[in-house]
N, C-alpha and C positions, 0 to 999 in steps of 0.2 A: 298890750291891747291885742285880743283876738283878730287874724285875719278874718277881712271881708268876705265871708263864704257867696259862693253864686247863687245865682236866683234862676229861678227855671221857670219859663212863661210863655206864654201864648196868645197872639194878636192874630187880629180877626174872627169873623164870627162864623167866615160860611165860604167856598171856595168860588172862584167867578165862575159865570152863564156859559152856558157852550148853547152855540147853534141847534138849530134844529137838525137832527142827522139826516132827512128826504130832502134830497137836489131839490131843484126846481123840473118838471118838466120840461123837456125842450118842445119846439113848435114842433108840428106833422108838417113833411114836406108834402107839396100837390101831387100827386100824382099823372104821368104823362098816358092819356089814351092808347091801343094801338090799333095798326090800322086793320078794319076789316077782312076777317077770310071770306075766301071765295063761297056763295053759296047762302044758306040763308042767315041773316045777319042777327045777332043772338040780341037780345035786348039788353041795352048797359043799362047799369045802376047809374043814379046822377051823383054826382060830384056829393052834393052836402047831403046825403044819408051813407055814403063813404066814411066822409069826416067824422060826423056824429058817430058811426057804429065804431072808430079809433078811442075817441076820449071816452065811449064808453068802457071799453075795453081797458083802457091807462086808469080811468078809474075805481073799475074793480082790481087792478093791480097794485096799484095804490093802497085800497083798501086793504088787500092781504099782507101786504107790509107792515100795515100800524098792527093789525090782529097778531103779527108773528112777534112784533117787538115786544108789545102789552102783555103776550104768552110768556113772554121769554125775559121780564122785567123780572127784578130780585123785589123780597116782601118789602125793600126800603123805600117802593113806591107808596106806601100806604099813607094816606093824611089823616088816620085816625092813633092818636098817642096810646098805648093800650098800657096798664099799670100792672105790674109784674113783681107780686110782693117778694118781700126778700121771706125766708121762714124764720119764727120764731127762736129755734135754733140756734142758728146764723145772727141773728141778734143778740143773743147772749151769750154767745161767744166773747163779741166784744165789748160787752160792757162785763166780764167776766174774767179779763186779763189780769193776773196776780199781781197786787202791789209790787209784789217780789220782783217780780219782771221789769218794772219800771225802776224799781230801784238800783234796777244792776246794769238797766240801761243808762241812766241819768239825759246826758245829752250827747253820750260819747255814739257818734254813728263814721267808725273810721272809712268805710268800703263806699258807702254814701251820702258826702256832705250834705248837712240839713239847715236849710235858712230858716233865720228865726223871725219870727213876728217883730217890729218896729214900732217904737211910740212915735204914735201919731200929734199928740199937742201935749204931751206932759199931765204932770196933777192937774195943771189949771185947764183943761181941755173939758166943754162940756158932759159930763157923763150921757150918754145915749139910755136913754131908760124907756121900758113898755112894762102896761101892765096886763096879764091872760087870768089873775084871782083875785085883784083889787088892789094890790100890794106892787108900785113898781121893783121893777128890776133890773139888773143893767142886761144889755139885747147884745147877743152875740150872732154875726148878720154873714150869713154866706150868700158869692154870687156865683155861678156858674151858667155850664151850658150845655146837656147832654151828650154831645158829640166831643168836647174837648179834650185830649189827654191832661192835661193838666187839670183841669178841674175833678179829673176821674181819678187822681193819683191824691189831693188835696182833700177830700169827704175821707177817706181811709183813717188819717191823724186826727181829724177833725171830728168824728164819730165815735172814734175811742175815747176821747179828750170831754166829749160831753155826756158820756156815756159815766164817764166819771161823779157829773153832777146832777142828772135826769135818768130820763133811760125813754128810748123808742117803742113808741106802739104799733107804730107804721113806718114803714121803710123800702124803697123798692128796688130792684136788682137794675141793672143798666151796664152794656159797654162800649166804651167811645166807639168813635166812626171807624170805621172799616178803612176808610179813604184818605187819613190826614198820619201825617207820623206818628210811629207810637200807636198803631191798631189797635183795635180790639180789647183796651185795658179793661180787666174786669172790676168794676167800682159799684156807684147805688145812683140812684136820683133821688132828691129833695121834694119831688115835685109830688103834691101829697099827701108830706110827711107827719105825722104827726109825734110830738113829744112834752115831757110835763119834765119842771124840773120846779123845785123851792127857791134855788138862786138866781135863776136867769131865764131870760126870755130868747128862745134862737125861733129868729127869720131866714127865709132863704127863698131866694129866687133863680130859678133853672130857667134862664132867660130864652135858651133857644133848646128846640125836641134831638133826639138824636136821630128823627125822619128827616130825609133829602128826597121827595117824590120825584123832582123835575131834573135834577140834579143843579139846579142852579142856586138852592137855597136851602138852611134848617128851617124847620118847621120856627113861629113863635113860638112857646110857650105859656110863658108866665112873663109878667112887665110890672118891674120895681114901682114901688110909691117913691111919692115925692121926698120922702127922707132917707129911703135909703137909696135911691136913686144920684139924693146928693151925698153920701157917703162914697159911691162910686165915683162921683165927679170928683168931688174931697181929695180921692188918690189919687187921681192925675196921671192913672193905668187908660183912662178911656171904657168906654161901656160896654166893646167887645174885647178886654182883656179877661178872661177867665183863667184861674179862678180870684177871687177877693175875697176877705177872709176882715170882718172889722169887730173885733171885741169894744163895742159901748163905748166908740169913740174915743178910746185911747191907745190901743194896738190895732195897726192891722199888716196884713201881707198880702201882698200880688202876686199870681203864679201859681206855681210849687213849692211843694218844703224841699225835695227833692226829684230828684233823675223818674221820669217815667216806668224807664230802662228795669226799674225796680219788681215790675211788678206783670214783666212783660210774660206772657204764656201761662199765666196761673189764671184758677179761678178765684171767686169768692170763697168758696170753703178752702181753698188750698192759704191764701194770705190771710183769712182769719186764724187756721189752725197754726200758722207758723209765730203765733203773737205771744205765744206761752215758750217761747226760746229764744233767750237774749241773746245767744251766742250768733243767731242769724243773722246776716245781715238786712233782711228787708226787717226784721222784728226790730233793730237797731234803729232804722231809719224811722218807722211808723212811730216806733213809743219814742225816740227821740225829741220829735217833732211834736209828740201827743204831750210828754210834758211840759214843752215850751208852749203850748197853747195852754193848758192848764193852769200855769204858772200865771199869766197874763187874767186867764179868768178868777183865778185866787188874788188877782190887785184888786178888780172892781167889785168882788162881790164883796167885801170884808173878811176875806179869809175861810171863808166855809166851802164844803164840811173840815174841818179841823184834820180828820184821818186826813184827806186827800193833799191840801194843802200844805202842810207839815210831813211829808212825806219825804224819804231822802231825794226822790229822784226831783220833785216841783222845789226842793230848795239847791236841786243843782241847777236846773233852769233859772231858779230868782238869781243866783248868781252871776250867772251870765249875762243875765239880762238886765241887770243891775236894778233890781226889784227887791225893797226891802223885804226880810223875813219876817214871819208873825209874828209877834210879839210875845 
């Protein structure tokens, strides 16, 4: 029996509140009179147009503080989501990865363990089915959250894998927060997306923006239906574990496939172009992981396309994953 390989994941959705950074005022102390010089006696100012001309002055001060901070805020203040396509390209890049490459990878990723997807209820487990041309199909459901590393490390296997059996018309760039471990991975967002495929239907909800204006919170997003909302509940990850990954209600995976670490200081173009060399290791971990997803969507959908599923690398996945082979 294969060792238990680790799982890589991420709880919570948003980091906590910090105070407001401007003190409080303190009070103005009174001021003491002094005594009159000899000669003629100058006219004093009374006491409360003193005071008054103070807080007027603390509050133009004041004021120039928020102006200097609001100058001096990063663009992550913004509440407006702005959609940032990925190029055409770049998309076919990965849906362009040589069988070859997958077949040489199969599921061997020795430099970075890859978790594999879990049966969730067996044959007997209701099929999760939608239909987008009249025709159900089994729903392949991703959950994430713009700012999360793990969910930014999880769309990478995940995009290749369906890339396999549709292919993306829209797609948009995205990289995790700046501010949680694992920075600035460069991945895509979901939120948007559009794809066609003949075997399946993929959902996805980007639950939280990868905007933090106040610094206290992500932005919402996007907020699950009621079925896939109970798919989330279903894994027993919680609704702020990203990412979730549920093939039609018979596979799914919480987290990562693998280590973040993977993909740390590259771009988009750099970990797409590394997918056409098995010898690599981040191309080891992605199509590793890409045919273990595959393999899972070749159970529900009947086996189609025949090229893909009968492939050497998705019948070393069926293996392991104790998925029988097509027939």
């Amino acid at each position: 029996m294969e060792a238990r390989r680790p799982r890589y994941r991420q709880d919570g959705a948003a980091p906590p509140k910090h105070g407001h950074p401007l003190a409080n005022l303190t009070e103005l102390m009174s001021l003491t009179a002094t005594d009159p010089a000899p000669g003629a006696t100058p006219r004093q100012i009374p006491r409360r147009y003193l005071a008054l001309g103070l807080i007027v002055v603390a509050i133009i001060l004041l004021g120039a503080l928020v102006i200097v901070r609001d100058n001096s805020s990063p663009s992550s203040t913004s509440t407006v989501e702005t959609f940032n396509p990925a190029s055409s390209s770049l998309v076919s890049s990965m849906a362009s990865v040589p069988t070859s490459a997958f077949d040489t990878v199969g599921v061997d990723s020795p430099a970075n363990p890859v978790t594999a997807p879990q049966p969730t209820g067996g044959a007997t487990a209701p099929l999760w089915e939608a239909s987008d041309d009249g025709a159900p199909k089994p729903v392949v459901f991703f959950y994430g959250a713009e700012f999360a590393p793990y969910a930014a490390v999880e769309r990478w296997p995940l995009i290749v894998a369906l890339s396999r059996f549709g292919s993306f018309s829209k797609l948009g760039l995205m990289q995790s927060s700046a501010t949680t471990a694992f920075a600035d991975l460069s991945t895509f967002t979901f939120w948007q997306q559009a794809y066609q495929s003949k075997y399946l239907v993929f959902e996805s909800v980007e639950r939280y923006s990868s905007l933090n204006p106040t610094g206290a919170r992500y932005l919402t997003l996007e907020t699950p239906s009621g079925r896939q909302a109970a798919a989330v509940a279903g894994a027993g990850t919680g609704a702020t574990t990203f990412a979730f990954v549920d093939v039609a209600n018979r596979w799914a995976l919480s987290g990562a496939s693998f280590s973040p670490t993977v993909l740390a200081g590259l771009t988009q173009d750099q970990i797409a172009g590394n997918l056409t060399t098995p010898a690599a290791p981040l191309t080891q971990a992605v199509l590793a992981s890409a045919n273990e997803i595959t393999a899972t969507i070749c159970a529900v959908d009947g086996d189609h396309p025949d090229s893909v599923c009968e492939s050497k690398g998705v019948l070393a996945a069926d293996a392991l994953l104790h998925i029988a082979a097509p027939a």
